[in-house]
C-alpha positions in Angstrom: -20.6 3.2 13.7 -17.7 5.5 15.2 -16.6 2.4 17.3 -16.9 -0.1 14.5 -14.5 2.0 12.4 -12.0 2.2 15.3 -12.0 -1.3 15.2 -11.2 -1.4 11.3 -9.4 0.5 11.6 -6.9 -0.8 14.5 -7.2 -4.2 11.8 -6.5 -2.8 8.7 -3.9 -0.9 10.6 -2.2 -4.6 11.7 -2.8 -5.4 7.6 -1.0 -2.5 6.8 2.0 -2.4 9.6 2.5 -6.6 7.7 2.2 -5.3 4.5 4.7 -3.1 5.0 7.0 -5.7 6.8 6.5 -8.1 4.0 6.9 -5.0 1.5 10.7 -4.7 3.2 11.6 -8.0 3.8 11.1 -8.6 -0.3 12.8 -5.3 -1.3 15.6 -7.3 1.2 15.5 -10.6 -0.5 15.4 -8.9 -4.1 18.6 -7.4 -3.8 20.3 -10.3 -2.0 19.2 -12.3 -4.8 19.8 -9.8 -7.4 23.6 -9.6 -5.5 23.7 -13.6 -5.8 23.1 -13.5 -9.3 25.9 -10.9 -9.9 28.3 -12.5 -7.9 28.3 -16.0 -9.3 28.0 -14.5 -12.7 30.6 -12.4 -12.8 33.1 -13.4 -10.1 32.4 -18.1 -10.0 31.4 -17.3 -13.7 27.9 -19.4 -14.0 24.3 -17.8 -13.8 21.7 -18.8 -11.3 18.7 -19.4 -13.7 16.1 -18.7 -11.4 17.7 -15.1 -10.2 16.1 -13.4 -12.7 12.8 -14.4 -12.5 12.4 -14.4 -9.1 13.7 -11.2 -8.5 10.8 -9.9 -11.0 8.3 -11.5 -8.7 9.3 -9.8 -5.5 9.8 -6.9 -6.8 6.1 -7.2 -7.9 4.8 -8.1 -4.5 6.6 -5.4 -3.2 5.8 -2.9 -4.8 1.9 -3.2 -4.9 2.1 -4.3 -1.5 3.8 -0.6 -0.8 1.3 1.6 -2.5 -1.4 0.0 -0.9 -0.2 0.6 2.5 1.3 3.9 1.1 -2.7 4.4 0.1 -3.5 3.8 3.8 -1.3 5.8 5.4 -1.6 9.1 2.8 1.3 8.7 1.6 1.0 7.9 -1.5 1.5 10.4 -4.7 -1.0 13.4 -5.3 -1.5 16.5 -6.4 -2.9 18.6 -3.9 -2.2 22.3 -5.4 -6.2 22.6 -6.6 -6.7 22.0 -2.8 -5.2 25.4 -2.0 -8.0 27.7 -4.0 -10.8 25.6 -3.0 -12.8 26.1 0.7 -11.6 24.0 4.0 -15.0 22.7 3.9 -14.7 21.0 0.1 -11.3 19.6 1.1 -12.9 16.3 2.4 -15.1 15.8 -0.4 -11.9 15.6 -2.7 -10.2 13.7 -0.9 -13.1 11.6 -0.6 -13.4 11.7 -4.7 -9.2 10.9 -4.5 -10.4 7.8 -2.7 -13.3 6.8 -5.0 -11.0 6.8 -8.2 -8.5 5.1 -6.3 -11.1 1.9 -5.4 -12.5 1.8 -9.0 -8.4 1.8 -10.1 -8.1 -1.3 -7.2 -11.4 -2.8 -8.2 -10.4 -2.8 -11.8 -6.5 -4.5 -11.0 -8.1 -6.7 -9.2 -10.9 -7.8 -12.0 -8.2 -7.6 -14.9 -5.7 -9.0 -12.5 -7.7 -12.2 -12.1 -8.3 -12.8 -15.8 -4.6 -12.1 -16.6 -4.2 -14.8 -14.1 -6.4 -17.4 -15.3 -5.5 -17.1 -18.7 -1.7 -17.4 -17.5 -2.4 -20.1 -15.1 -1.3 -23.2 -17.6 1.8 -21.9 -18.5 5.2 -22.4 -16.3 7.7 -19.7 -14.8 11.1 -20.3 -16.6 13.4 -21.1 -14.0 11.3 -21.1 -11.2 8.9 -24.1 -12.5 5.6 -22.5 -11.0 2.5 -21.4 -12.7 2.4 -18.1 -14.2 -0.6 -17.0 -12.2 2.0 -16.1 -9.5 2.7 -13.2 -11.7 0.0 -11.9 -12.1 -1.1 -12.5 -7.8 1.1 -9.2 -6.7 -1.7 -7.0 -9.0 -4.9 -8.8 -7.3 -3.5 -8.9 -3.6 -2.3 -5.2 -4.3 -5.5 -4.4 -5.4 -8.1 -6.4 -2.3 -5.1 -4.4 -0.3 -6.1 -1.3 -2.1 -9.4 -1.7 -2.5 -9.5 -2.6 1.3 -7.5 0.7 2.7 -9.2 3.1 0.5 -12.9 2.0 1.2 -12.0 2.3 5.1 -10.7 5.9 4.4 -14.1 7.1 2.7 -16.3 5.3 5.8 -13.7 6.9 8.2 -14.0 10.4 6.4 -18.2 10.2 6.2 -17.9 9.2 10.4 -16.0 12.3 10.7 -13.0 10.5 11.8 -9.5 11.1 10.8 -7.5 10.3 7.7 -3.8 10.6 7.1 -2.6 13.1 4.0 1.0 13.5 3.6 2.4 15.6 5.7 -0.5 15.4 8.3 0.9 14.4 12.0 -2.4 12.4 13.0 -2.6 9.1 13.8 -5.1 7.8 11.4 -5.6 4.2 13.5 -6.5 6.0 16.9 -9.5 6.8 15.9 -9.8 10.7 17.1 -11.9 13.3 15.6 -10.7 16.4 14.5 -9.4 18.7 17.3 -8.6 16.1 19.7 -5.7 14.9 21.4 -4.1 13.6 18.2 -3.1 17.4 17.8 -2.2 18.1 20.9 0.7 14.8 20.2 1.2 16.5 16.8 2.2 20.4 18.9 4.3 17.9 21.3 6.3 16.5 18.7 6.8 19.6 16.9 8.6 21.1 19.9 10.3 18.0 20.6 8.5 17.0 23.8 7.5 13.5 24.5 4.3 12.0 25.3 
């Protein structure tokens, strides 16, 4: 099973590393087109009609794209001071319970996120001239994406493998137990040694 989960986890890793590409290259292309829109308003003096809604959309598929991968990588918001009173040993099981809530959220964007979508579908995108559903596909690839991430994080957890929290310096796709070599990278990089 440890194997297995090495190999999700070097996939979802390659999911992740795209998402997180795409995630960048729209932030890019929102503000160049949100910068378009201001220029030729305000300095040629006409509007680009489809500025503002497609700004909206990437901006959408951005930013679910980013929490799910910011989901994967344990980086995404918590709050973590209830972790400080309880055992070492119980620490896993709430992260593991972070991770449940965190599918049934993802399960439940994805579920509501489809009908939104279907009901939307026959209806057009002022200024773009595409079906609404596009609106609503940001909150159902976000949420497979989610669902996805998280689900690996409770298997890898239960195999006794690795998962990222923020501020951890383990690398959550190489697949190392705790007290292996990740930490001896970790020590390295804290006194500014290479590999």
């Amino acid at each position: 099973m440890r194997d297995a989960l090495i190999g999700v986890a070097r996939l979802t890793g390659a999911v992740a590393q795209a998402g997180l590409w795409l995630a960048g290259a729209g932030l890019v292309l929102m503000s160049a087109v949100v910068f378009a829109q201001v220029v030729a308003r305000y300095l040629l003096g006409f509007s680009l009609f489809w500025a503002e809604p497609a700004a909206v959309m990437l901006m959408g598929w951005f930013i679910f794209i980013g929490a799910a991968v910011g989901v994967k990588e344990g980086y995404h918001l918590s709050f973590d001071v209830g972790l400080m009173l309880v055992p070492d040993r119980w620490r896993a099981w709430f992260h593991t319970l972070s991770d449940i809530v965190v599918t049934a959220f993802a399960v439940g964007m994805v579920w509501f996120g489809w009908q939104l979508a279907a009901r939307a579908s026959t209806g057009v995108v002022p200024g773009l001239g595409i079906s609404r559903l596009w609106d609503f596909a940001p909150l159902i690839g976000g949420g497979v994406l989610l669902v996805l991430f998280s689900l690996e994080r409770i298997l890898r957890r239960a195999a006794g493998l690795k998962t990222r929290r923020f501020g951890d310096m383990d690398d959550a796709a190489d697949g190392l137990p705790d007290g292996s070599a990740a930490e001896g990278r970790a020590e390295a990089m804290l006194d500014g040694r290479k590999e």
